[in-house]
matplotlib code that plots the C-alpha trace (Angstrom):
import matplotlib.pyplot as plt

x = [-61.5, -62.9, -64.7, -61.6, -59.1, -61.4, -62.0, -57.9, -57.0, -60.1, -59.0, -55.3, -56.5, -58.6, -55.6, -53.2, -56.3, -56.9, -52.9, -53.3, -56.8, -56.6, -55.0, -51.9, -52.0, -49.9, -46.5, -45.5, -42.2, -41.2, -40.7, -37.5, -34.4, -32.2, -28.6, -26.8, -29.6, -29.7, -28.3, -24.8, -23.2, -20.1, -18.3, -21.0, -23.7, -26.1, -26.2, -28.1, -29.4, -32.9, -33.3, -37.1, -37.9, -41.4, -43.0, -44.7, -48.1, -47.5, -46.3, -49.3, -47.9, -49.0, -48.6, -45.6, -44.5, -42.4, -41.2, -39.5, -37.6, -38.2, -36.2, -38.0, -37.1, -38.7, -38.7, -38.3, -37.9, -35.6, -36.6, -33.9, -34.1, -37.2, -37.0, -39.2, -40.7, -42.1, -44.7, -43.7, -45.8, -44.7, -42.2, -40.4, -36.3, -37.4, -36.8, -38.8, -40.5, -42.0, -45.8, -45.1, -41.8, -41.9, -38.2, -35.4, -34.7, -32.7, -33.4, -30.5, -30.8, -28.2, -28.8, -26.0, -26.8, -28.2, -28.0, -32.0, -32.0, -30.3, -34.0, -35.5, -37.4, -36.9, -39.7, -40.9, -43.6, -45.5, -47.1, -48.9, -49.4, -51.5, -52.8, -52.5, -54.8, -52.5, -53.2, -51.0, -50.4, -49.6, -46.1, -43.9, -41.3, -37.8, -35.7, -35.2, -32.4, -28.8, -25.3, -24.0, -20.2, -18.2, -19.6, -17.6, -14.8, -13.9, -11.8, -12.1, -9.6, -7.1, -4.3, -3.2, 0.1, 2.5, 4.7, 8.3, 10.0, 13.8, 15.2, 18.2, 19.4, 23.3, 24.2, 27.4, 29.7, 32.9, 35.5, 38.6, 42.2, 44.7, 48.2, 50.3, 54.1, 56.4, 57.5, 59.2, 59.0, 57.2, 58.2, 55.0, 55.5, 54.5, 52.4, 50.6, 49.6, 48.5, 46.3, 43.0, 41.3, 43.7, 43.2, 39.4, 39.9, 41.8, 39.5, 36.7, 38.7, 39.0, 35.4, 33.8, 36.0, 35.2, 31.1, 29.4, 27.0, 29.6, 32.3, 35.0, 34.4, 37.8, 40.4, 41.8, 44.3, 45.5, 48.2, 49.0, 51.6, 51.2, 51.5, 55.0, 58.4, 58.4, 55.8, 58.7, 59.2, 56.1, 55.5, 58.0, 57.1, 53.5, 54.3, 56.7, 54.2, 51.1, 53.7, 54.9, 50.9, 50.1, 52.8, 51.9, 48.3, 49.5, 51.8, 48.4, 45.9, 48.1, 49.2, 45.5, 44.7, 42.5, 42.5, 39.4, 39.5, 37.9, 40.2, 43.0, 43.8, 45.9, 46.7, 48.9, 48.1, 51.1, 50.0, 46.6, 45.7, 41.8, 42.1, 44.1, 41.7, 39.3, 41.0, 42.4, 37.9, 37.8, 40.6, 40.9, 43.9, 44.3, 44.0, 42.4, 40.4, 43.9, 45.0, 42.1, 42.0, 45.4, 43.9, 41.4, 44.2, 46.6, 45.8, 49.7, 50.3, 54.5, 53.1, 50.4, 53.2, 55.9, 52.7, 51.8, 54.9, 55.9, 52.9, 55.2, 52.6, 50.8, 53.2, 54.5, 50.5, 49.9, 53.2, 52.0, 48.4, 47.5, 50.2, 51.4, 47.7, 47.9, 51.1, 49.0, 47.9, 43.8, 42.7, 39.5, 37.8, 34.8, 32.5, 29.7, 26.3, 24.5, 20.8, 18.6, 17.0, 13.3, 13.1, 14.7, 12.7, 9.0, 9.8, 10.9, 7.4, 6.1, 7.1, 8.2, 8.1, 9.9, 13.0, 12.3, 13.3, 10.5, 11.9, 12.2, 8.7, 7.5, 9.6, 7.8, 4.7, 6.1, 6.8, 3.2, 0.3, -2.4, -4.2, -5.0, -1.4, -0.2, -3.1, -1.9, 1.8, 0.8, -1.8, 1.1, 3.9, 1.5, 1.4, 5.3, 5.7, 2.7, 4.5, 5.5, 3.5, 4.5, 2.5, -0.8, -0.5, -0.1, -2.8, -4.6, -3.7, -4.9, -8.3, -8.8, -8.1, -10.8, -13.3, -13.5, -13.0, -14.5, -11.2, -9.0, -9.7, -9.2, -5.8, -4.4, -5.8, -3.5, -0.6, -1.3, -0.8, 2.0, 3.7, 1.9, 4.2, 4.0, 2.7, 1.5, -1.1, -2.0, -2.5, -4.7, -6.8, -7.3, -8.7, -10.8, -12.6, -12.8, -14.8, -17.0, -17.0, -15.7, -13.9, -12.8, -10.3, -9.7, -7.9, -6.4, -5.0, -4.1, -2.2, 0.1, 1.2, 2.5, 5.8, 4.2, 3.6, -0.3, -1.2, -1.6, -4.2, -5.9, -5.2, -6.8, -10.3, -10.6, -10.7, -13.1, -15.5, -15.3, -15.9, -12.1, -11.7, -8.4, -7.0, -7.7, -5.7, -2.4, -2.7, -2.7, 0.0, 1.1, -1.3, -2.9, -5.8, -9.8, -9.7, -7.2, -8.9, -11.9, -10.8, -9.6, -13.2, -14.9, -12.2, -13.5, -10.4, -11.1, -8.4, -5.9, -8.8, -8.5, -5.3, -4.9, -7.8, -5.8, -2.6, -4.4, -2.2, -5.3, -8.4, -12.1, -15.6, -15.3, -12.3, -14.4, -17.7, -15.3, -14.3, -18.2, -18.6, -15.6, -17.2, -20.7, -19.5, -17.5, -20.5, -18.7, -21.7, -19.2, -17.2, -19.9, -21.4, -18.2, -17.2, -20.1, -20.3, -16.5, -18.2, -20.9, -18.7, -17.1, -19.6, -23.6, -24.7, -23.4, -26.0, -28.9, -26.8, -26.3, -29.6, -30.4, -27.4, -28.1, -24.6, -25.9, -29.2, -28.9, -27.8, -29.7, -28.4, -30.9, -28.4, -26.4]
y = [59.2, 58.5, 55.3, 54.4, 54.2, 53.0, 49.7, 49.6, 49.3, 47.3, 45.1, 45.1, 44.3, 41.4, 39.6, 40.1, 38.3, 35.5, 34.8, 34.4, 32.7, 30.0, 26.6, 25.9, 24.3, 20.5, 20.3, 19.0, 16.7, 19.3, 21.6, 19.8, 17.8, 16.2, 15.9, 13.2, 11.9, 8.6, 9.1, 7.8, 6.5, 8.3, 5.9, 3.6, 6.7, 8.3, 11.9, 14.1, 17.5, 18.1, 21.8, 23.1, 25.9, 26.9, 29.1, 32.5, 32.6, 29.3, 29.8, 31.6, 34.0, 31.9, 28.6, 26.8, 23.2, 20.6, 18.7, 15.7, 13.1, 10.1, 6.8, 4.0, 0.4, -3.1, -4.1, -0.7, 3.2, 5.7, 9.5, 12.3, 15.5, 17.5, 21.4, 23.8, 26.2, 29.2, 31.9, 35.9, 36.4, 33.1, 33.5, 31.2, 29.7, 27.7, 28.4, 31.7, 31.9, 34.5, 34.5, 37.0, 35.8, 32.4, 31.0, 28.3, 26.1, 23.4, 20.0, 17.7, 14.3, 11.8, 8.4, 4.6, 2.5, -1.0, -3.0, -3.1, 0.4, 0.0, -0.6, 2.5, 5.8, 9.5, 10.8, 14.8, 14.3, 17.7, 18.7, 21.9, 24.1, 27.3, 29.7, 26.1, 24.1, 21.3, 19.3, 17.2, 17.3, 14.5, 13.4, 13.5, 11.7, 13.4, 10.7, 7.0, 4.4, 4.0, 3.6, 2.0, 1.4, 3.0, 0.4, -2.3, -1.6, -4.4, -5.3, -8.9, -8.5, -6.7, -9.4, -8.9, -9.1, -12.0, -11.4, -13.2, -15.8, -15.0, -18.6, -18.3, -21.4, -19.9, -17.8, -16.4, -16.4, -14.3, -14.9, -12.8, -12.5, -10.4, -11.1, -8.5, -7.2, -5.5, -1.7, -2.1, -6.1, -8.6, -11.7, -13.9, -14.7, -17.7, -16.0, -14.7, -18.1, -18.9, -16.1, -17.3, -15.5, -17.4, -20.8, -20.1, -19.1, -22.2, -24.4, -23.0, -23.6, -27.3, -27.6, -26.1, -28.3, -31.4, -30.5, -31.4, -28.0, -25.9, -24.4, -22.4, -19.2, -17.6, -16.5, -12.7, -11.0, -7.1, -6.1, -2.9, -0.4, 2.0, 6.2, 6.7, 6.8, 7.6, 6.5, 4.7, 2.6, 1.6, 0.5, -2.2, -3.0, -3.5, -5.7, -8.0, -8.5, -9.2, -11.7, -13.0, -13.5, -15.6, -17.8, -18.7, -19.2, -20.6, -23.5, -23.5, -24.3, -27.3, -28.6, -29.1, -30.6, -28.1, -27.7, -26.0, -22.3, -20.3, -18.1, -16.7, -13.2, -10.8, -6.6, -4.1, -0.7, 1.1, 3.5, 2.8, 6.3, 5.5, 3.3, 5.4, 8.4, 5.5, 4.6, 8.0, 9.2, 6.5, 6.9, 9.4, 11.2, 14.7, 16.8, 14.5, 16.6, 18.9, 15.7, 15.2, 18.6, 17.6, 15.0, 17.0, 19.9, 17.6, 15.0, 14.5, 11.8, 12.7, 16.2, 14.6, 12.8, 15.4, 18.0, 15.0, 14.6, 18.0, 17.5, 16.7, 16.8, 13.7, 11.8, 9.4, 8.4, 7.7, 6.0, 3.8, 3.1, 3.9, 3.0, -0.6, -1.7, -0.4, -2.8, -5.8, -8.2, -9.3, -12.4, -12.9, -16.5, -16.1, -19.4, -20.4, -22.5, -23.9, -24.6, -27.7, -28.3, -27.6, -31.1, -31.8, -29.2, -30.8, -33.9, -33.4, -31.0, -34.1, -36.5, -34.4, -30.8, -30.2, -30.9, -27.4, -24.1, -21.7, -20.1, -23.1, -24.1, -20.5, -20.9, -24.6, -22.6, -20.2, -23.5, -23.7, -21.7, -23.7, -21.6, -24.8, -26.2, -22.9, -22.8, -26.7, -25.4, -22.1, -24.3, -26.8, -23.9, -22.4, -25.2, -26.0, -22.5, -21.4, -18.0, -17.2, -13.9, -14.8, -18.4, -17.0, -13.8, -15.7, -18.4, -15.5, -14.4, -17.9, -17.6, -14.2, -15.4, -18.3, -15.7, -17.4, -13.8, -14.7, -17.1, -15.1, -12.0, -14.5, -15.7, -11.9, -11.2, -13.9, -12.7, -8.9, -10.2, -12.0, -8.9, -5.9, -3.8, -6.0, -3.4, -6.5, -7.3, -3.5, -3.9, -7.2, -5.7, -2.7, -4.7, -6.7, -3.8, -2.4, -5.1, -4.5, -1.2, 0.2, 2.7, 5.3, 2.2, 1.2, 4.1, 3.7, 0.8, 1.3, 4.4, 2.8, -0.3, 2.6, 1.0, -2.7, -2.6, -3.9, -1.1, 0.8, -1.2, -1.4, 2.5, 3.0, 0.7, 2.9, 6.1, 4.4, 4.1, 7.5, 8.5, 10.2, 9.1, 11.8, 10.2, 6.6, 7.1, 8.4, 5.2, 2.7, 4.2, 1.7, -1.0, -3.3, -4.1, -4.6, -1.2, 0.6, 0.2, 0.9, 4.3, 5.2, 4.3, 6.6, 9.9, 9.1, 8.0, 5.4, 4.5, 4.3, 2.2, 0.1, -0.5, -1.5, -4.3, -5.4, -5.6, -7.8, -10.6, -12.8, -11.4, -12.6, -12.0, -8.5, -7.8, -8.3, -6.8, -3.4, -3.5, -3.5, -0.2, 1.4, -0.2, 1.8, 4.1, 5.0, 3.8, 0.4, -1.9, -4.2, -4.3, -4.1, -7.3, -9.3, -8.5, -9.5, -12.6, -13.3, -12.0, -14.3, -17.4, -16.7, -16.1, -16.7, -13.7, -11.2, -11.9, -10.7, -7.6, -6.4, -6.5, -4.1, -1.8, 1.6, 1.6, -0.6, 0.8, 2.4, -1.9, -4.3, -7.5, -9.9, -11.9, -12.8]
z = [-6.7, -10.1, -10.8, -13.5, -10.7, -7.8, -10.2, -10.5, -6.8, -6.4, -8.7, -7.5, -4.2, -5.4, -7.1, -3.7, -2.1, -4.6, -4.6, -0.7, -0.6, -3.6, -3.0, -4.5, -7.8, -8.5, -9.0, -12.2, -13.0, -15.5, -13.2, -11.9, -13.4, -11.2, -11.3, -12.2, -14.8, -13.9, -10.0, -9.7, -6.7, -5.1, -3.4, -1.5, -1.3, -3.9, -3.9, -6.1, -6.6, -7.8, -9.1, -9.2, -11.8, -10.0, -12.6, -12.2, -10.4, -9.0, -5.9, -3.4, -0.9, 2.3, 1.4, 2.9, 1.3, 2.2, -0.3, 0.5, -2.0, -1.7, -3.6, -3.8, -5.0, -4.8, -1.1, 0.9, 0.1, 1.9, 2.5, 1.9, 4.2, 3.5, 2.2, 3.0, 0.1, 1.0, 0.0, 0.1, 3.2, 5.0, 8.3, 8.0, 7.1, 3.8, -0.1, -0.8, -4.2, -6.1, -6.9, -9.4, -10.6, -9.7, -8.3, -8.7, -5.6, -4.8, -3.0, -1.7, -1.8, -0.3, 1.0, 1.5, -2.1, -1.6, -4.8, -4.7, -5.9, -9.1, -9.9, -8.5, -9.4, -6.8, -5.9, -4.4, -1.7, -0.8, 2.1, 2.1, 5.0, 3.8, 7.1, 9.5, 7.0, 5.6, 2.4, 0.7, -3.4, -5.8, -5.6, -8.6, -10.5, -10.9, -11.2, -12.1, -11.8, -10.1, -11.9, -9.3, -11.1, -8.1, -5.8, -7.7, -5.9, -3.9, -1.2, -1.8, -4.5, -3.2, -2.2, 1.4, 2.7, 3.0, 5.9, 3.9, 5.0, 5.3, 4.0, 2.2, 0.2, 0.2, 3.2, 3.4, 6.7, 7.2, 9.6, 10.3, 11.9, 12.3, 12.3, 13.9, 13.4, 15.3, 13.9, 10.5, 10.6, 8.3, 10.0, 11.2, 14.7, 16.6, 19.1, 16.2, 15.2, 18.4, 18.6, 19.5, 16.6, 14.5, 15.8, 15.4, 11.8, 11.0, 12.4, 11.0, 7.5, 8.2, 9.4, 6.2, 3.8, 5.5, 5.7, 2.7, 2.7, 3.2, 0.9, 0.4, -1.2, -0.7, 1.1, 1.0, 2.6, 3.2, 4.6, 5.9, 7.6, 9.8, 8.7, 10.2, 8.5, 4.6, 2.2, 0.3, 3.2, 4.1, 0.8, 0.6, 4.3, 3.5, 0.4, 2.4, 5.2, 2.3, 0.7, 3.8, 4.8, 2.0, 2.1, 5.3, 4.1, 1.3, 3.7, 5.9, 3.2, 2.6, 5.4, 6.3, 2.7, 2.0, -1.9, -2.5, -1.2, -4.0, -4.8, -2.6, -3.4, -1.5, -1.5, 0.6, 1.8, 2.5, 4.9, 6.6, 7.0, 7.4, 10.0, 12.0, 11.6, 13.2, 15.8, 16.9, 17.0, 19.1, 21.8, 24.6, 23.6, 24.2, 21.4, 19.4, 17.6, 16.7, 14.8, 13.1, 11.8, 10.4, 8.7, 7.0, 6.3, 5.0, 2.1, 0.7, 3.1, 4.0, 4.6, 7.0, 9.1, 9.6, 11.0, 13.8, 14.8, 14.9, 17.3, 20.3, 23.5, 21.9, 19.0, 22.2, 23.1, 19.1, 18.9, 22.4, 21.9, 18.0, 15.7, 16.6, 15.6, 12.0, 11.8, 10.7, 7.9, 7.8, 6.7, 6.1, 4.8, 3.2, 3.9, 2.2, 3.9, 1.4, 2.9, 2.1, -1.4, -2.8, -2.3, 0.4, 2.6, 0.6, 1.9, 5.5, 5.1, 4.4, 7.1, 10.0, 9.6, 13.2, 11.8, 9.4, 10.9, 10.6, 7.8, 5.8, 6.4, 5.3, 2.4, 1.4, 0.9, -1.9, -3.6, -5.0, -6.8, -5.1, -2.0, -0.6, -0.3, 0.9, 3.4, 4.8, 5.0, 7.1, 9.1, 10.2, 10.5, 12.9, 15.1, 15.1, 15.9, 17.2, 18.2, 14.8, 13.9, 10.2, 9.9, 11.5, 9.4, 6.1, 7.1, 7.4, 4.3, 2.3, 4.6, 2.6, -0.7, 0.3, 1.1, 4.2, 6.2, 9.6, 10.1, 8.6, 10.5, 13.7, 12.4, 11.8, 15.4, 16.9, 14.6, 15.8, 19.2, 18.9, 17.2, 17.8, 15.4, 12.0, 9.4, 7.1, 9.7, 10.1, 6.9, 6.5, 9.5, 7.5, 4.7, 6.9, 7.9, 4.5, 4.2, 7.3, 6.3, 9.3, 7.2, 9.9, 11.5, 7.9, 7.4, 10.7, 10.2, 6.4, 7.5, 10.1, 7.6, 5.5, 3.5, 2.5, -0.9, -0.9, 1.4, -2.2, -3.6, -0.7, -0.1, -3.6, -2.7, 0.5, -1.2, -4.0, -1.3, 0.0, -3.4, -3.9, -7.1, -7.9, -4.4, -5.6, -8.6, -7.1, -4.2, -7.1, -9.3, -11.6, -11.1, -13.5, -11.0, -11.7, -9.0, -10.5, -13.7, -12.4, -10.5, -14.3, -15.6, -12.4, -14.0, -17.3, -18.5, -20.6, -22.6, -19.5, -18.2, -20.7, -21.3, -17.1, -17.8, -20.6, -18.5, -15.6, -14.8, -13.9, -15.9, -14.1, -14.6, -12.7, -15.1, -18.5, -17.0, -16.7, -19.8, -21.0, -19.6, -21.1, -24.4, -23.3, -22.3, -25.4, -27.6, -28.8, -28.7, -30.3, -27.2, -24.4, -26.0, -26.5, -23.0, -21.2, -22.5, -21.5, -17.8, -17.7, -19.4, -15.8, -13.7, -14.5, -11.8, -14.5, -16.7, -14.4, -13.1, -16.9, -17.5, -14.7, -15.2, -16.7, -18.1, -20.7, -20.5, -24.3, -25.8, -26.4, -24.4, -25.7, -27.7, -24.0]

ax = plt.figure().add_subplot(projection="3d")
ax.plot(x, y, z, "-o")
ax.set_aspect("equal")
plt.show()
């Protein structure tokens, strides 16, 4: 070997040594950017991805490193999941980079946000472990700050659900009789008149016209023939009996004085075709199902008659125990109730609510605005009728709106007991632990109150804080909601945003400070400032968690 090429492996040898045998030099931050630049919470977590561009000759083929991200924040720091990095010559599972080349690699970091780290800078620890001698190397910075906008969700808000009352200030009452004829007859017989359901209806006439909540709403009457012998007949036959019928109504009405009845009106059916096809799917006649297939074949109604009777075997059991009861006239009274007043019911509320039925002391609490009131109302219906699911669930429901959730999660427990299958307290549960943050049995119980209109709102919060922003959307629909605005602001769509925070029926603190990020984040310093003043006119605590927020990181808030 000549001396030219001896000094060429020689030398080639030398720098595989040196590669092996130096220490490994310090990481810089510039090696890295992480991703989102500031970090950004997804739902109640902060994940990122910190991609390392480790340059050529960096990286010597025996050294392993574990670099581990750390976020730290005033009062505590949380450690991600460390990665290994690896030499060409190390066995091992880690990242392998290129002494040569050098190498990308990618380091995960995930960890549950605390408000404290909206202040807060990410870190890459390294431990070295070169041929079992370990060292450590200077950590570096790769990241500072949270947006922490997703966590503004709230549960709070969301207004839980009011199990109705069912108080009706006019309920309505109808009460029938039949009068019945003999075959192609339209006199009204005595023992009709006697007829107990008859005798009811009459007194039940003269009962609501003396009672001074009740009143007549009208009187109506149709009269009817049965589907045998020619249409032509049965028509004047059905007309004499309807005529017939409200005289007699007519002599009734008064001979009892009655002289307010609504209205009385009065028709005829001359062949009561329906109601025989009724009666004849209910009976047990043979071949049954042979006339009703004559029915269905047959729509003039002469050519319907002459094919059932040609229908010999079972005409005489139609004729026996079908026909005679489409031989009738129906009178029907329709009654009025009328319930107690607003006032009425506020003051027996007042004095002795025993003497309101449950419904009309549900009902006294829709009569305010105040939380308070409404919170006294449930409070005593819940003791007058302390096994109404209905006042525990909506006591509940005031406790809420109080924030005072410890008594209101108690009160939805005692409704849940005393009906286990109410899907408004499925869904109040739900929200309570939304709140606790039990969000497996959130979703639970969120699922099963499927149908009660606030299950969408609070639908939309839950998938907010499992960072399914897309989901979130479609649960709140329409609505003009701090989180439904918010779940607009989180797609980047920030004129639908906008335009929800506009529509909130009751803008608050929370409602303007939204609308400060859509400002920032569609450069409107304008906007950002105006609103966050409105935010902190409302509540003072805005102030300080503007300053810290990154959204507004780019404005200058002094003049707030």
């Amino acid at each position: 070997m000549n001396n030219k090429v001896l000094y060429l492996a020689l030398g080639v040898a030398l720098m595989g040594t040196t590669s092996c045998s130096k220490k490994l030099g310090e990481f810089q931050s510039n090696y890295f950017n992480t991703t989102p630049t500031p970090l950004e919470t997804v739902g109640q977590n902060v994940p990122a991805t910190i991609t390392g561009n480790i340059p050529a000759k960096f990286m010597v083929k025996n050294a392993k490193v574990t670099a581990t991200p750390v976020l730290e924040y005033a009062g505590g720091s949380v450690q991600g999941t460390p990665v290994v990095l690896q030499g060409e010559n190390v066995r091992a599972n880690g990242q392998v980079v290129s002494y040569s080349n050098g190498g990308t690699v990618q380091i995960p970091f995930n960890t549950e946000y605390k408000p404290e780290m909206a202040e807060s800078n990410l870190y890459l620890d390294f431990q070295v472990d070169q041929n079992g001698k370990l060292y450590g190397l200077p950590r570096v910075k790769v990241g500072d700050g949270v947006i922490a906008t997703s966590t503004l969700a709230s549960a709070a808000t969301v207004t839980p659900a009011l199990a109705k009352d069912k108080f009706q200030r006019v309920i309505n009452e109808k009460y029938n009789a039949d009068i019945r004829f003999l075959i192609n007859q339209a006199n009204i017989r005595k023992n009709q008149i006697d007829a107990a359901d008859y005798v009811d209806l009459n007194k039940r006439l003269q009962e609501a016209n003396a009672a001074a909540n009740q009143e007549i709403a009208g009187v109506n009457i149709n009269s009817y023939a049965s589907p045998d012998g020619t249409l032509a007949f049965n028509t004047e036959l059905a007309e004499k009996r309807e005529k017939n019928t409200t005289k007699f109504m007519e002599n009734q009405l008064k001979k009892d004085k009655i002289t307010e009845f609504g209205e009385l009106t009065s028709s005829f059916t001359p062949e009561d075709w329906e109601g025989f096809q009724e009666l004849v799917s209910k009976s047990n006649i043979q071949d049954k199902d042979l006339i009703l297939s004559v029915l269905k074949m047959y729509k003039d109604p002469e050519q319907r008659e002459k094919e059932i009777r040609n229908l010999s075997s079972v005409f005489d059991e139609l004729a026996d125990q079908i026909l005679p009861q489409l031989r009738y006239s129906r009178i029907q009274a329709s009654i009025n109730v009328i319930g107690k007043s607003d006032e009425e019911m506020i003051q027996l509320f007042n004095t002795d609510p025993s003497k309101l039925t449950e419904d009309e002391i549900l009902y006294v609490a829709t009569l305010t605005n105040d939380n308070t009131r409404k919170m006294e109302v449930y409070q005593k219906a819940s003791q007058v009728y302390p096994n109404s699911y209905r006042a525990f669930n909506n006591l509940g429901l005031t406790k809420y709106e109080a924030g005072d959730y410890a008594v209101a999660k108690s009160a939805f427990e005692k409704a849940k007991k005393l009906d286990p299958s109410s899907k408004e307290v499925d869904m109040n549960l739900g929200l309570i632990q939304l709140l606790d943050g039990n969000y497996n049995k959130a979703n639970e119980l969120l699922g099963a109150a499927a149908g009660v209109p606030e299950t969408s709102d609070a639908l939309g919060v839950y998938y907010l804080t499992q960072g399914e922003v897309a989901k979130a959307n479609t649960a709140f629909g329409n609505a003009k909601t701090n989180n439904a605005a918010l779940a607009k602001i989180l797609s980047k769509d920030y004129s639908a945003a906008q335009s929800v925070l506009s529509a909130v029926a009751n803008p608050d603190a929370t409602t303007y400070y939204l609308a400060a990020i859509v400002g920032a984040r569609t450069n409107n310093e304008s906007a950002v400032l105006s609103n966050l003043k409105k935010a902190i006119s409302l509540d003072k605590n805005m102030l300080k968690q503007a300053q810290s927020d990154l959204e507004f990181a780019k404005f200058n808030l002094n003049s707030l």
